[in-house]
N, C-alpha and C positions, 0 to 999 in steps of 0.2 A: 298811890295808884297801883304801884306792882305789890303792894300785899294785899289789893281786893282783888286782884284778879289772881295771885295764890290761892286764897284763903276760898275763892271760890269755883277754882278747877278741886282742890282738894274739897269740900262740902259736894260737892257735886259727884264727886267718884264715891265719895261714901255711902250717899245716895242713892245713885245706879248700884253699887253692890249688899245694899242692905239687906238684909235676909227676910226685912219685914216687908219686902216688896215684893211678892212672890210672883214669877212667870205667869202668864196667862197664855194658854192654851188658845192659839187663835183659829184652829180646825174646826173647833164647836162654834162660837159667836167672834165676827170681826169686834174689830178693834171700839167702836163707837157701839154695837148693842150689850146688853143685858141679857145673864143666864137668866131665864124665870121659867117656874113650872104655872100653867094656867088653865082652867077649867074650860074655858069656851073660845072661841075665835072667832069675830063678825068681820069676815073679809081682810083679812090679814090688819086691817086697821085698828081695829080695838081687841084687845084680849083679855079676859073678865078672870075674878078673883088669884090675881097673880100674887107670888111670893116666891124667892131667893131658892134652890133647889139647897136641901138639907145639908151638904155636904158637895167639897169639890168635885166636880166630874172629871173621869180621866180622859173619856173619849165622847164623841156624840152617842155611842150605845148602852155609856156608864150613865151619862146625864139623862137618856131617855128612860131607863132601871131608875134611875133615882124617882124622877117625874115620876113614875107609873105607881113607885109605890103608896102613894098618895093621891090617887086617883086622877093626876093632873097629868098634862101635855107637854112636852119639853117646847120652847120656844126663846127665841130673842128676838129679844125687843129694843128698839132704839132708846123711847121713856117709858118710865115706870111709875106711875103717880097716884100713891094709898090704892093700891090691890090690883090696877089697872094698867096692862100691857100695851102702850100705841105704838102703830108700824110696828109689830110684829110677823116673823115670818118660823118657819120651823126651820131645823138646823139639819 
């Protein structure tokens, strides 16, 4: 019993410090949405041919540069399901 719970404070700190887990910037989208750049928006609920912005944003005005260069609109969105933004709002 005391070497599973060793064996898993220590996996677990490993974990939390891993490098492959990179911080997320929660000033742009909270914790539970989606960065997506997306072409239209019907009422903050639907938002039409979305995809992952090309590159991490550093701030809300790096992510809205990014969006733009692509003709798209910075938003987050709670789901994201093949191209499509739901409960979306802009950041």
């Amino acid at each position: 019993m005391k070497t599973s719970v060793i064996l898993l404070a220590v996996f677990g700190g490993l974990t939390a410090s891993s490098p492959l887990v990179a911080p997320r910037d929660m000033s742009i989208c909270n914790a539970i949405q989606q960065r997506q750049c997306c072409d239209f928006d019907v009422d903050g609920i639907l938002d039409g041919n979305c995809e992952s912005p090309s590159s991490t944003p550093k701030d809300m005005k790096d992510f809205s540069e990014i969006c733009s260069k692509t003709g798209k609109a910075a938003a987050c969105c709670i789901l994201s399901v093949v191209g499509e933004g739901l409960v979306c709002g802009r950041p």
